[in-house]
Structures are given as C-alpha cells and as structure tokens.
C-alpha positions in Angstrom: 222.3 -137.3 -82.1 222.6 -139.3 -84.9 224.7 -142.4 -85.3 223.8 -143.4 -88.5 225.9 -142.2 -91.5 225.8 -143.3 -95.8 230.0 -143.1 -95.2 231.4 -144.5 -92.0 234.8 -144.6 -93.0 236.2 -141.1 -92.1 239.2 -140.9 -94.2 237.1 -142.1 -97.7 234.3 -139.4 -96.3 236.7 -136.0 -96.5 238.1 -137.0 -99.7 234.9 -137.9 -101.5 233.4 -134.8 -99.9 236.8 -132.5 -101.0 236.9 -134.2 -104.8 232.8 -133.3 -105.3 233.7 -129.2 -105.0 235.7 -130.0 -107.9 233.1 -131.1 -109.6 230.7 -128.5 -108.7 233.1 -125.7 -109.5 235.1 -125.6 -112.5 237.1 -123.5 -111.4 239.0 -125.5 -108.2 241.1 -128.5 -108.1 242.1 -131.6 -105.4 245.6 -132.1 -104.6 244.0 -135.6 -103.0 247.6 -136.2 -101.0 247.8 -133.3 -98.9 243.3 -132.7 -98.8 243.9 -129.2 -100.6 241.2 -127.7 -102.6 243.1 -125.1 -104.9 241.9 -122.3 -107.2 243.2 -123.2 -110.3 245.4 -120.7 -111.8 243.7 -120.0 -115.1 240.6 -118.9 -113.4 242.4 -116.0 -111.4 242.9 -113.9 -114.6 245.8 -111.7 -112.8 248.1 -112.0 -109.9 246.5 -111.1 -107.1 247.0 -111.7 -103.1 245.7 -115.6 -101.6 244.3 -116.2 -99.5 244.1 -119.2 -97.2 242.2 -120.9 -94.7 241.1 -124.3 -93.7 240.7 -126.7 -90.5 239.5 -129.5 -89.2 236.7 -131.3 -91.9 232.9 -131.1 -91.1 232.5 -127.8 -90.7 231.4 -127.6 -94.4 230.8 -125.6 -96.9 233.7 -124.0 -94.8 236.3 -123.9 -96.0 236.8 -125.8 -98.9 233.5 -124.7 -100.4 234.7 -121.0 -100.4 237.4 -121.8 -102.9 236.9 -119.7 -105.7 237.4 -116.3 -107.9 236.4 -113.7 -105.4 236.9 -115.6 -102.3 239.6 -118.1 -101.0 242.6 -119.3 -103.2 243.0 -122.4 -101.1 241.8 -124.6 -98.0 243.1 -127.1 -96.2 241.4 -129.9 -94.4 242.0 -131.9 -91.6 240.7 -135.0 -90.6 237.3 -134.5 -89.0 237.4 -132.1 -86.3 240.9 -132.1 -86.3 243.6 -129.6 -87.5 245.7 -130.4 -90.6 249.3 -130.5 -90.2 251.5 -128.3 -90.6 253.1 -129.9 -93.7 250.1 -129.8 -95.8 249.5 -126.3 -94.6 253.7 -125.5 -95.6 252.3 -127.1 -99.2 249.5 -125.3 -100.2 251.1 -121.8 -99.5 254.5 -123.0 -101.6 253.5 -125.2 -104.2 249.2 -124.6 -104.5 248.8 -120.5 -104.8 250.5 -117.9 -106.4 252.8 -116.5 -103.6 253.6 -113.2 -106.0 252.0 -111.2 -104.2 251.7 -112.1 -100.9 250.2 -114.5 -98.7 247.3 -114.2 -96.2 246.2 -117.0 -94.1 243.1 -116.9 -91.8 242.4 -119.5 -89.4 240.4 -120.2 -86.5 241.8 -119.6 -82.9 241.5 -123.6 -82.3 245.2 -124.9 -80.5 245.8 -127.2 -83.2 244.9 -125.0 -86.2 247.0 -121.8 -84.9 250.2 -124.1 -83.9 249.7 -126.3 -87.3 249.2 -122.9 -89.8 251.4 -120.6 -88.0 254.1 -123.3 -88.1 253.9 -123.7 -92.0 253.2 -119.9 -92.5 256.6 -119.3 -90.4 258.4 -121.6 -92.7 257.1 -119.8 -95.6 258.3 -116.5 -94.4 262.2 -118.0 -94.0 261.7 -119.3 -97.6 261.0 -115.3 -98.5 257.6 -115.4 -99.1 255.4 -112.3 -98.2 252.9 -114.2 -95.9 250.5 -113.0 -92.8 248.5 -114.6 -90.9 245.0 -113.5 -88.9 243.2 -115.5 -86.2 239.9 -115.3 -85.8 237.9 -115.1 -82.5 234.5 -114.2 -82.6 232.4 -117.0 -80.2 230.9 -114.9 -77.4 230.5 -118.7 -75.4 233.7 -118.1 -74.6 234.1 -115.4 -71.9 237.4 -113.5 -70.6 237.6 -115.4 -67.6 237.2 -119.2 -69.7 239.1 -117.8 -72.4 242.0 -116.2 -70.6 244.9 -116.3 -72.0 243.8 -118.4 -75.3 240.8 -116.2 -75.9 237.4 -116.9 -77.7 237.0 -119.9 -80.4 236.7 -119.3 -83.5 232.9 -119.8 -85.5 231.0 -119.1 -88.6 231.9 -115.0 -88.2 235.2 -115.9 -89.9 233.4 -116.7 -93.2 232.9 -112.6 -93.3 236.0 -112.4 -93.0 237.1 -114.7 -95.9 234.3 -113.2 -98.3 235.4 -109.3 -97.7 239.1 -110.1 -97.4 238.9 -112.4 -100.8 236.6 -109.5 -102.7 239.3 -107.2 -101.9 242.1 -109.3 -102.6 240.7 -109.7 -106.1 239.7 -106.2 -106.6 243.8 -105.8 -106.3 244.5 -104.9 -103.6 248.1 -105.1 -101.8 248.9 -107.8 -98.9 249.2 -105.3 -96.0 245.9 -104.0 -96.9 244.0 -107.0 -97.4 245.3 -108.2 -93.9 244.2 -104.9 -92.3 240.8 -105.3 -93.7 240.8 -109.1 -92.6 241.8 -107.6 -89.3 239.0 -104.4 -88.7 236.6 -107.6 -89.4 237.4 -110.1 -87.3 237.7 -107.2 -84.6 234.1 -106.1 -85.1 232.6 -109.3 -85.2 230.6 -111.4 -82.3 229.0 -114.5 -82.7 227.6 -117.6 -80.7 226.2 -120.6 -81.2 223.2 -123.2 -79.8 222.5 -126.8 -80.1 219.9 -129.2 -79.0 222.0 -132.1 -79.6 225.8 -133.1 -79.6 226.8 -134.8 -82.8 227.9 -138.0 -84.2 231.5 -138.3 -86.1 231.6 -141.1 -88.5 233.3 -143.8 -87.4 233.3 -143.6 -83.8 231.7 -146.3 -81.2 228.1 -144.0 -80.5 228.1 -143.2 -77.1 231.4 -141.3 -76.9 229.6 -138.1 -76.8 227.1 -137.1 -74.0 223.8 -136.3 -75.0 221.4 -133.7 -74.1 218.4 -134.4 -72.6 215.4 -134.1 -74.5 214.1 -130.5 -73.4 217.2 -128.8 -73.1 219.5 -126.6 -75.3 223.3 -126.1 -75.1 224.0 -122.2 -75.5 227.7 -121.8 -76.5 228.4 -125.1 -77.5 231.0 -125.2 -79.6 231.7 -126.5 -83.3 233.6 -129.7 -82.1 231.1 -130.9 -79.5 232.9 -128.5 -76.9 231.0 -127.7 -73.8 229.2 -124.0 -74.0 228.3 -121.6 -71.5 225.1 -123.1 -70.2 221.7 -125.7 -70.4 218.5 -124.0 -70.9 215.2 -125.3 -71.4 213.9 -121.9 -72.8 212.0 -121.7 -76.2 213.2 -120.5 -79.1 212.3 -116.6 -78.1 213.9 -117.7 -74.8 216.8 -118.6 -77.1 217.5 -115.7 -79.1 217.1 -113.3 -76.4 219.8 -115.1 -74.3 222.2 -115.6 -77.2 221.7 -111.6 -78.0 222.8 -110.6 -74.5 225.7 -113.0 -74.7 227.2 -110.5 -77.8 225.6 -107.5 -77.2 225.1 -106.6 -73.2 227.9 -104.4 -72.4 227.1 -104.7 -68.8 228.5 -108.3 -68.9 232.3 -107.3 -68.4 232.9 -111.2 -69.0 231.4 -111.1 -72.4 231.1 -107.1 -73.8 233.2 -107.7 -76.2 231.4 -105.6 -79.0 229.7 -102.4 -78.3 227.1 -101.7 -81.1 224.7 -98.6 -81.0 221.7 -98.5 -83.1 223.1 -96.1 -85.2 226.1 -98.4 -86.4 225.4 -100.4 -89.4 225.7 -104.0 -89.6 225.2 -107.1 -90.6 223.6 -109.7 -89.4 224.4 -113.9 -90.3 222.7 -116.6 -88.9 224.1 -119.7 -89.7 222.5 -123.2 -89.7 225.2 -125.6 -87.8 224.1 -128.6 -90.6 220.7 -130.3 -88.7 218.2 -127.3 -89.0 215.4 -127.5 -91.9 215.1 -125.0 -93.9 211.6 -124.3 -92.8 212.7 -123.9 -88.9 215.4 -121.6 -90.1 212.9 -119.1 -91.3 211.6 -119.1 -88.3 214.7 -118.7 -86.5 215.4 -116.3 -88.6 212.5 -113.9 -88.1 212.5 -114.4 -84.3 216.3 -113.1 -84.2 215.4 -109.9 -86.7 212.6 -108.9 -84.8 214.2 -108.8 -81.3 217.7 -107.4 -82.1 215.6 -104.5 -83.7 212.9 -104.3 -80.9 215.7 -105.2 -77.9 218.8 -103.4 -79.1 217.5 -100.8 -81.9 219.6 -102.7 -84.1 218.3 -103.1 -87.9 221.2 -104.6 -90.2 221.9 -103.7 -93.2 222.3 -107.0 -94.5 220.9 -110.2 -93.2 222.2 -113.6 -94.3 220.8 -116.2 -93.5 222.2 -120.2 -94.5 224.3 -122.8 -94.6 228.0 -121.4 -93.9 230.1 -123.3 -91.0 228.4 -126.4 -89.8 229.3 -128.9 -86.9 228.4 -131.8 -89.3 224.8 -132.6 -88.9 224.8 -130.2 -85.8 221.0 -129.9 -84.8 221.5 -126.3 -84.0 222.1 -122.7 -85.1 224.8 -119.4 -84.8 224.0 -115.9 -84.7 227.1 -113.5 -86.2 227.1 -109.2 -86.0 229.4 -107.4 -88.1 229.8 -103.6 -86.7 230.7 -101.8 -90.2 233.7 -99.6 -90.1 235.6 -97.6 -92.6 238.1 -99.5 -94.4 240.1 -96.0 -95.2 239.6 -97.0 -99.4 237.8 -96.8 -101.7 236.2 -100.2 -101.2 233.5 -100.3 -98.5 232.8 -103.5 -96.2 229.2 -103.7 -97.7 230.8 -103.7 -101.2 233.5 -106.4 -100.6 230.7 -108.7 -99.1 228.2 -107.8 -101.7 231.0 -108.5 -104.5 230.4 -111.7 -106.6 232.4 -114.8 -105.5 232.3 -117.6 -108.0 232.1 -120.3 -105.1 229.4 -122.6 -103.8 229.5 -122.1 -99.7 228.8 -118.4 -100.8 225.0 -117.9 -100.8 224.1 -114.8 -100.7 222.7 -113.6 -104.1 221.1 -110.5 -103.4 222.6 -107.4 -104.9 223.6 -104.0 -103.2 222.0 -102.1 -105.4 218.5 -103.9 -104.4 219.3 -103.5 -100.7 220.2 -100.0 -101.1 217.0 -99.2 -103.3 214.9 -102.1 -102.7 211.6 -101.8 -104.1 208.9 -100.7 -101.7 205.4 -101.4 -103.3 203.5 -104.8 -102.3 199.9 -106.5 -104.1 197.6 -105.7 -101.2 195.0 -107.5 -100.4 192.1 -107.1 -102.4 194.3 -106.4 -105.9 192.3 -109.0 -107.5 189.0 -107.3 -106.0 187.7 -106.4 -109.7 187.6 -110.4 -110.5 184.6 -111.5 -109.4 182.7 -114.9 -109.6 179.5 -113.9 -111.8 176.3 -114.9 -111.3 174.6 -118.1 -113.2 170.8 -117.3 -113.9 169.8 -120.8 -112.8 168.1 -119.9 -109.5 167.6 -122.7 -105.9 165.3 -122.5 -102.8 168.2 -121.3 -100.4 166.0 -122.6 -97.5 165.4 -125.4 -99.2 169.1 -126.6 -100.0 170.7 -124.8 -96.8 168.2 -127.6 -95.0 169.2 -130.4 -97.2 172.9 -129.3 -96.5 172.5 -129.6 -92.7 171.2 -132.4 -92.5 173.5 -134.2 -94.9 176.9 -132.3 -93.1 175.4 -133.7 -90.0 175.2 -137.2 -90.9 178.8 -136.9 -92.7 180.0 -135.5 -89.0 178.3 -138.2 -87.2 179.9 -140.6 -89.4 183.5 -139.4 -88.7 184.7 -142.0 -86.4 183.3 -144.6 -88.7 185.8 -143.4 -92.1 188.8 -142.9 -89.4 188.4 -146.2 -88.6 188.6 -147.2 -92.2 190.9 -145.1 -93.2 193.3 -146.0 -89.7 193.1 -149.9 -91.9 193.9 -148.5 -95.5 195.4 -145.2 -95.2 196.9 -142.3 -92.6 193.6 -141.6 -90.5 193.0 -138.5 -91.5 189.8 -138.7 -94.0 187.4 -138.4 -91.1 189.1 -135.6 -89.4 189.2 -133.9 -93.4 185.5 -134.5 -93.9 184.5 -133.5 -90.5 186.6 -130.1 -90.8 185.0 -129.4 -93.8 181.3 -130.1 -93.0 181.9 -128.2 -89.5 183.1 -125.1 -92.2 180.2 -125.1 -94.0 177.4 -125.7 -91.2 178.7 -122.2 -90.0 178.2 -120.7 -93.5 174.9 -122.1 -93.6 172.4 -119.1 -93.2 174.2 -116.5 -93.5 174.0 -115.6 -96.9 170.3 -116.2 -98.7 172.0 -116.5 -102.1 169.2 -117.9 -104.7 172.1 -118.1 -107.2 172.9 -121.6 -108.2 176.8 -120.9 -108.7 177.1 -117.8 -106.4 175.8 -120.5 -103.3 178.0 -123.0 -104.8 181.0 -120.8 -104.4 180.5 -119.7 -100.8 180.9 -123.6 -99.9 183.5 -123.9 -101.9 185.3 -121.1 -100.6 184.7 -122.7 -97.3 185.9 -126.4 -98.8 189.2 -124.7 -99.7 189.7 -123.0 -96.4 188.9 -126.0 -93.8 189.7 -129.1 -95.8 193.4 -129.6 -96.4 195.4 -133.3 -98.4 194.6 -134.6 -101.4 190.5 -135.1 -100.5 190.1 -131.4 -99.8 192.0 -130.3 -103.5 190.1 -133.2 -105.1 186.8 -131.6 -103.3 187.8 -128.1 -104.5 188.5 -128.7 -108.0 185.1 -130.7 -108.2 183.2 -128.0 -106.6 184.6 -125.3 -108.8 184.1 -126.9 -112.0 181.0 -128.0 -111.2 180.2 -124.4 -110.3 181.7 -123.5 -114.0 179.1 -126.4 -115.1 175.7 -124.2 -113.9 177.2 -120.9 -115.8 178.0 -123.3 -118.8 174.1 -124.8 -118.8 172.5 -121.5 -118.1 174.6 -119.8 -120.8 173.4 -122.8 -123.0 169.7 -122.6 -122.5 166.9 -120.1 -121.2 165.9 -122.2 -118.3 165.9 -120.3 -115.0 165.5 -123.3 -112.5 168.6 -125.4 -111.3 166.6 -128.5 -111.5 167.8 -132.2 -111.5 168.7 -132.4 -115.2 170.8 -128.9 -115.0 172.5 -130.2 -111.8 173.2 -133.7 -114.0 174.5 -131.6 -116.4 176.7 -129.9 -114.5 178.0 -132.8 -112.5 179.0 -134.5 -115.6 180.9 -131.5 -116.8 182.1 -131.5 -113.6 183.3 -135.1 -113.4 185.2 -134.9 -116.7 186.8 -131.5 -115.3 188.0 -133.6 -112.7 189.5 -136.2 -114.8 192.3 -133.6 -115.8 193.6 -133.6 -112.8 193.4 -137.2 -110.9 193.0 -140.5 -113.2 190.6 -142.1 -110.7 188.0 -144.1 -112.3 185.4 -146.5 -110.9 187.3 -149.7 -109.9 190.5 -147.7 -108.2 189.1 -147.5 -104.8 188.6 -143.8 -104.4 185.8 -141.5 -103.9 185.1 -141.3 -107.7 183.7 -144.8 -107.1 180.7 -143.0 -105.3 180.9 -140.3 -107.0 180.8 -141.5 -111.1 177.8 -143.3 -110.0 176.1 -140.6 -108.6 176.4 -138.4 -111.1 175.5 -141.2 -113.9 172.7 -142.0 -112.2 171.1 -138.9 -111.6 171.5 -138.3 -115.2 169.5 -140.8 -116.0 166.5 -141.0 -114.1 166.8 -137.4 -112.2 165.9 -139.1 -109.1 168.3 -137.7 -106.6 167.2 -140.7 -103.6 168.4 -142.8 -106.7 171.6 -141.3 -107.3 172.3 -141.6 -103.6 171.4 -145.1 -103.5 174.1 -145.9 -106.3 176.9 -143.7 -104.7 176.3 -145.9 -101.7 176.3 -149.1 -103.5 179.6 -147.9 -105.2 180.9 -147.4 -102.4 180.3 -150.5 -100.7 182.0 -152.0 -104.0 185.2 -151.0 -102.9 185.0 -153.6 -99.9 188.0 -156.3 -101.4 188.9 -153.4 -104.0 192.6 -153.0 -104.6 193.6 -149.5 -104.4 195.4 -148.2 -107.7 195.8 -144.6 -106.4 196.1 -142.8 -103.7 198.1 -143.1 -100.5 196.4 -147.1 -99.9 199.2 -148.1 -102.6 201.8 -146.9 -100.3 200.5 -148.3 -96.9 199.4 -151.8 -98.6 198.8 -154.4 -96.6 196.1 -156.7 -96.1 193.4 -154.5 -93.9 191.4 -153.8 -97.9 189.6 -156.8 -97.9 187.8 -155.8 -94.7 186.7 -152.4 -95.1 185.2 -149.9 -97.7 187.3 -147.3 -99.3 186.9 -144.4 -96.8 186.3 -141.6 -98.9 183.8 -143.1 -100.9 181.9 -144.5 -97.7 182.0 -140.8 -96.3 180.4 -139.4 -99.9 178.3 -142.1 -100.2 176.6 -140.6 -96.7 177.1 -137.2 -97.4 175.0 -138.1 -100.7 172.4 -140.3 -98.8 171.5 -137.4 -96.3 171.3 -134.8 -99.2 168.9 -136.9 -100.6 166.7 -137.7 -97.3 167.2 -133.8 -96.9 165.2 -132.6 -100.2 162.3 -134.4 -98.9 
C-alpha cells in the first residue's frame, strides 16, 4: 500500500481529476459545484434517452470517464469512496440532461449510492419526469448468506452495462427498453475481484487500513478496501482458478449465481483495479483465457481487457462474464457493446466485423527463409580461429569477476555477467560448424552475440559484428584476394568502426569500449601486427583509469568510484583482444 500521493488534498484531487475529462473530451462539461461531468447538448445530435450513473470518486475512468456520445449522459461523483448526495444526484437529472425522453439511472448496489440516487431519482419522478433506475450487483465475493437481504456489491461488470444500455439509448431507442436491456445485463453478469494490497486514500493518517502480508492475496476484496471472501497465498494460476469457481461453480449454492454452458456466448472483461502494469496484465490476461476455455469450455466472444473501474491505485485485478441473451430487437448485445462511444474510459477499439471474420493467416517461421547471408570469398583456417577464439572466450570468462567488480564501482554490475553469457554462447558454437568462410563464420557468432548478450553492450556488440561482417563482403567484392588476412580484417574493422559510429557517438576519451576498440582497429591497420593491436586496446583501456564517462549508464550513477578503476567494457575487450592475439600463435 502506498501512502505517498502528487495531491493529498482530497477535495482539490476529484475536482482537478473531474475538470481534466473536459479537457480530454470535447464533448463533456464540469458543473464544478455539484462534481457533475455532463454531455454537452450539442454533441447529442437528437433527443435521445440519458443515461446516468456515478459514485463514490477513485474508481476511475468510471464513471465520469464514460461520459460521452454513445455511452453516459452524465456522472456524478462523490467524495472519494463515498456516495454523492442526493442533491447533486436530484441536479444532474433536472437541470444537466435532457429529461425528454426519459431518464435511466444505473448505480452500484452500495447503501449510500442506492439511498442517495434513488432519493433524487424519486424526486424527479414527483416533478413528472420519466425516470428508472437499475442497480447493479454482479461481485461474486459476496455470497447469499453475506449478502442476504442487501445482496452482492456492485463492480466493474456495471461498465457493460453502461456501454450496451448507452449504444442503445443513442441508437433511439425508448426508456422502457433501454431499462430492460440495462436489466437482461446486469442479470447475466458475474464478476469478482483480487488484491494483494489494501489501498491508500489521499489524505488520510497511513495506517488506517490493514495491510496484507507480503505473500498473500485478498480474493473478493472489494472496491472500497472491504473485506473479501478469503487470504490465499496461491499463485496467479492458483488465482484465477479460484476466482473462476467463485462465478462459475454451480455446485456452490452460496455463490451459483450464473449458470453458463459452453455453448452460451459471452464475453469476457478483466479489469485492472488501478496498480497492475500493463505487462502483468497480459499475463493475467492469458492465464484467465486459457483456463475458462480448458476448465469450463467457455471461449468468449469478446475479451476486454483494461483499465475500467479501479480502487485507486488498487494493486489488483477483476474478472467479469457476460452470458449473451436476446435482447427481443433488432440490436444484439454484441452490437450495442461493439458500437462506437466517443468517451475515454471506453477502450475497446476492435471492430465486430474483425471479431466475426478475423483474419486467420500468420508469417510462419521461416517466411524470411529465401534471405540468406551470402558468402564473402575471403576464406580463414576454421581450426585455426575456432582455437584462437577459445582461448580468448576463456580468458574473457575468467576475467568476469574482475569487470563486475568494476562495473559494481561505475555502473549496474552487469558487464561481467553480459560478457560472460556471451563468450559461454559462443564456446558452444565453437566446432560445430567448419565454415572456412570469412563472413559466413562471422555470422554464426554473431547470431550467437545477439541471442546470449542482452543491454546496450550486447546491441553495441551486434551492430559491430554485423557490419564488420558487411566489411569482408565489401573488401572481397573490391579485390580478387581470396585470404582474410590482417590487412582485409583492418579493412573491415575500420568499415566496421565508422558503421558503428551511426549508431552510438562514442569516441576515444568517453570511457567506453570504443576506447579499446578505435585503437585496435587503428593499430592493426597500421602495422598488421595483431599482438600489436592487442597491446594498444589494452593500453586504451587502461586510459580510461581517471576518465570521466560522457556516455553511457556511468553518467547516470556518477560518483567518485572512476578515478579508481578502468572503464569495464573496455578492460573486458582489451582481454578478449589480448587472448585472440596469444591464440594465433
């Protein structure tokens, strides 16, 4: 749980969060007094049926967020977690929507919501408006027994209910049957919820909610912080298969309250309660398709997956089925939810005609099969370079701990670990393939360089080694000389080097591996001694002892630790270098 918040003040939090819709959708407007977000008439372009929801704040993009043509005509917020009253309610159906024809409000089967709403929605009828009212219960948490006589909270199922009933009410449709609609929805929806964590309001003392402890989940907790059903300390898989029995076992008489076959059609929501990367909700995501199919037989029609009802920064997730039913007109279910809705906490953008007919052909693997790497003409001693390669991998792996040290001083740790992976990759390549093509043996290691070796070292490695693999077809396409020998490779590491330089501006004096490297390569050039060469990568890289970084992660870290040590990439070249060398003897 966090207790750290950009806005602590609650009251300038739901306004500021209320006045930004406004300036995300054109199309909506802030009565700031009474916290109503408002369609704003010119962007309904006939009369049509409003709807109305709303609730406690923090709970966003519901409700406010689903303002819009196609959706709701108005919300209403509370404070946070708490139900507005029932005057601001009474004001947005008289003075905020066109009452024309008719009124529906949805809200959430909270105390304070249905007592607040249905007081204002009661006042409006003995004004002589044409207003209804639906409450939504869908949280499987709540058993029969807990529930009793108030029944199941409501959670994020009710945004189905205020995309299909809003679809419909636009398409025209009259107020007794966008209620009825509203209705077969909430009645054939389930949903529950899971958190590892309680949550923080904004401007409460931390420590007024009780935390969970480290390894456990809360299944059923509900949006406010309220208890749920049980603690678990299952996994994710654990999870999900739990949270599926809670809406879908009809053998729990407590909880049954939804009976769906495998031959029903449905849809399927999982919502991310505010805390949950986007990353982990894939996950999530996948884990819950794949067991409703396998475990129930159950493949949706439509799976959304998103941001939709949160419990503020909630560190948890919800899972909503929607049975489909026949809505006795011509609009189905699927269409009304598939229907455009010109509001922001709406995200699903796929369109029914691609799930109805979505396209079945995929790039298998091996498409690109026809593009191969060609071979150069400049022809090596595979014995003779897979030896030299050993025994310079080796002394780069035996050097390992010695770069993490340095790089522990000046950087994250992980050059050693990088280098090591990589020269453990290529020692099993080594052998395998007796390739007495120049470039062709190049690009096996590289191939390996690009698998193994991950960061910035292993992309800087890759690039080098493929354009110095372009290098060998370039000089053998330039001459008639069959032998890779010193001068080619020279050639090709310069080519190579300035290849490079398109991509990273390291040059000597920055503290990176280029520091070995431009040596090197200069060097070798010059006198075509590779022993040589190797002894200037290592003296270039014993420069950058005192060397102020001017790339790389060492400008983030800083510090003082530079003065002490070499740069670690360069050190770990430098030996890689030093044992090529000893290894063509």
């Amino acid at each position: 749980m966090s207790s750290k918040h950009f806005i602590n003040d609650p009251t300038h939090l739901v306004l500021s969060a209320l006045h930004s819709i406004t300036l995300t959708n054109p199309t909506t407007a802030l009565d700031r007094t009474n916290k109503i977000l408002y369609l704003r008439p010119d962007a309904q372009p006939s009369p049509q049926v409003s709807l109305i929801s709303g609730g406690g704040s923090g709970h966003e993009p519901s409700f406010a967020a689903f303002v819009g043509p196609g959706a709701l005509s108005a919300a209403v917020a509370g404070t946070i977690f708490a139900s507005p009253n029932a005057d601001q309610v009474r004001r947005c159906i008289l003075e905020r929507v066109q009452a024309d024809r008719g009124v529906l409000v949805v809200v959430m089967n909270y105390t304070g919501d249905v007592l607040n709403f249905g007081m204002a929605v009661e006042k409006a009828k003995a004004a002589g408006l044409r207003v209804e009212m639906l409450v939504m219960g869908d949280d499987a948490g709540v058993g029969r027994s807990q529930g009793g006589k108030v029944g199941r909270r409501g959670i994020a199922g009710t945004v189905l209910v205020h995309k299909i009933a809003g679809a419909l009410a636009a398409k025209g449709a009259e107020l007794e049957e966008v209620y009825a609609v509203a209705k077969l929805v909430a009645e054939n929806t389930v949903s529950i919820g899971s958190s590892l964590s309680h949550v923080h309001v904004p401007g409460r003392e931390a420590g007024e909610e009780e935390e969970l402890k480290k390894d456990e989940v809360e299944i059923g907790m509900g949006i406010h912080n309220e208890p749920g059903s049980e603690k678990s300390t299952a996994d994710l898989k654990g999870l999900v298969k739990t949270m599926l029995k809670y809406m879908l076992d009809q053998s729990d008489k407590d909880r049954g309250f939804l009976e769906v076959k495998s031959s029903d059609e449905t849809v399927l929501l999982i919502n991310n309660l505010g805390g949950v990367s986007v990353l982990e909700m894939g996950g999530i995501t996948t884990e819950v398709v794949e067991q409703v199919s396998k475990d129930y037989g159950i493949k949706p029609v439509r799976i959304i997956a998103g941001t939709f009802m949160t419990s503020l920064n909630g560190l948890g997730f919800s899972l909503s089925i929607l049975k489909l039913q026949d809505t006795g007109s011509k609009h189905s279910l699927l269409d009304l939810l598939d229907a455009p809705a010109e509001c922001t906490g709406w995200s699903a953008a796929i369109k029914s005609s691609t799930w109805t007919k979505p396209p079945t052909q995929t790039l298998d693997e091996g498409h690109g099969a026809g593009i191969e790497n060609k071979p150069c003409g400049l022809q090596i001693d595979p014995q003779l370079a897979d030896k030299a390669l050993k025994h310079a991998l080796e002394k780069l792996i035996a050097a390992e701990p010695e770069v993490t040290k340095y790089d522990t001083v000046v950087g994250d740790g992980d050059c050693g670990t990088g280098l090591k992976r990589g020269a453990e990759g290529i020692l099993e390549k080594l052998g395998s393939d007796k390739q007495a093509d120049a470039a062709l043996y190049l690009d096996a290691i590289t191939s390996v360089v690009e698998d193994r070796m991950d960061g910035t070292s292993g992309a800087i490695y890759a690039i080098f080694l493929n354009a110095l693999a372009h290098g060998l077809r370039t000089q053998a396409s330039s001459s008639s000389q069959k032998q890779a020998d010193a001068k080619v490779w020279a050639a090709a590491l310069h080519d190579a080097l300035q290849a490079m330089s398109r991509y990273t501006p390291a040059k000597p004096g920055d503290r990176t591996l280029v520091d070995a490297l431009a040596p090197f390569v200069e060097e070798l050039g010059r006198s075509g001694d590779v022993r040589k060469a190797a002894a200037a990568a290592d003296e270039g890289a014993k420069k950058t002892k005192g060397m102020k970084a001017s790339l790389g992660r060492t400008v983030y870290v800083g510090g003082s630790g530079f003065e002490e040590v070499p740069d670690p990439g360069a050190h770990g070249l430098a030996v890689f270098l030093k044992g090529l060398a000893e290894g063509l003897e």
